[in-house]
C-alpha positions in Angstrom: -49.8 -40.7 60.9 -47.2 -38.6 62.9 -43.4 -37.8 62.2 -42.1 -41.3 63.9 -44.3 -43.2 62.4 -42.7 -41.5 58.8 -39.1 -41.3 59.9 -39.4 -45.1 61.2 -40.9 -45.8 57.8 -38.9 -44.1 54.7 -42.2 -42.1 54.3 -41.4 -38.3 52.9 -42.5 -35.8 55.5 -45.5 -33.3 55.0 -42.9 -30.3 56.7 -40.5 -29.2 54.0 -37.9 -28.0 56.4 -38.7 -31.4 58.4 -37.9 -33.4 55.3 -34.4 -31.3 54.4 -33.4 -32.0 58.3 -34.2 -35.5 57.5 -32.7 -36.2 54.3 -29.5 -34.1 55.5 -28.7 -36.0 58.4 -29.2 -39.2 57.0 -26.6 -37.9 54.2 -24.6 -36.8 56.9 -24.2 -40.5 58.7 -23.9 -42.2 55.7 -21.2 -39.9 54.0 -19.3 -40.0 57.6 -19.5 -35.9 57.5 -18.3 -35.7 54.0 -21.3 -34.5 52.2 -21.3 -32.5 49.0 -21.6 -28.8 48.6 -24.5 -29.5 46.8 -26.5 -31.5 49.3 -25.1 -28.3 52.3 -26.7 -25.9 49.5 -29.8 -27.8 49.7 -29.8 -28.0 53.1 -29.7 -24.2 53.8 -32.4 -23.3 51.1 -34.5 -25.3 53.2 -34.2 -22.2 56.0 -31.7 -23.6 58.0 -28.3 -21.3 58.2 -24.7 -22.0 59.1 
């Protein structure tokens, strides 16, 4: 089962990093930009930076 096939499918990806991407960009669409410090925090734990 590959990355598409999860995305596609609500399925949590294996990658960690993958996942926060994931989860943060579907935050990001849904909150119109306006997401929470929290879920930015979360976000850049992951290994991602500013």
């Amino acid at each position: 089962m590959g990355f598409i096939h999860a995305i596609r499918n609500g399925i949590p990806l294996s990658d960690r990093k993958l996942q926060a991407l994931r989860q943060f960009t579907q935050r990001m669409i849904q909150a119109r930009g306006w997401v929470e410090d929290s879920e930015i925090e979360a976000f850049l734990t992951a290994g991602y930076s500013s």
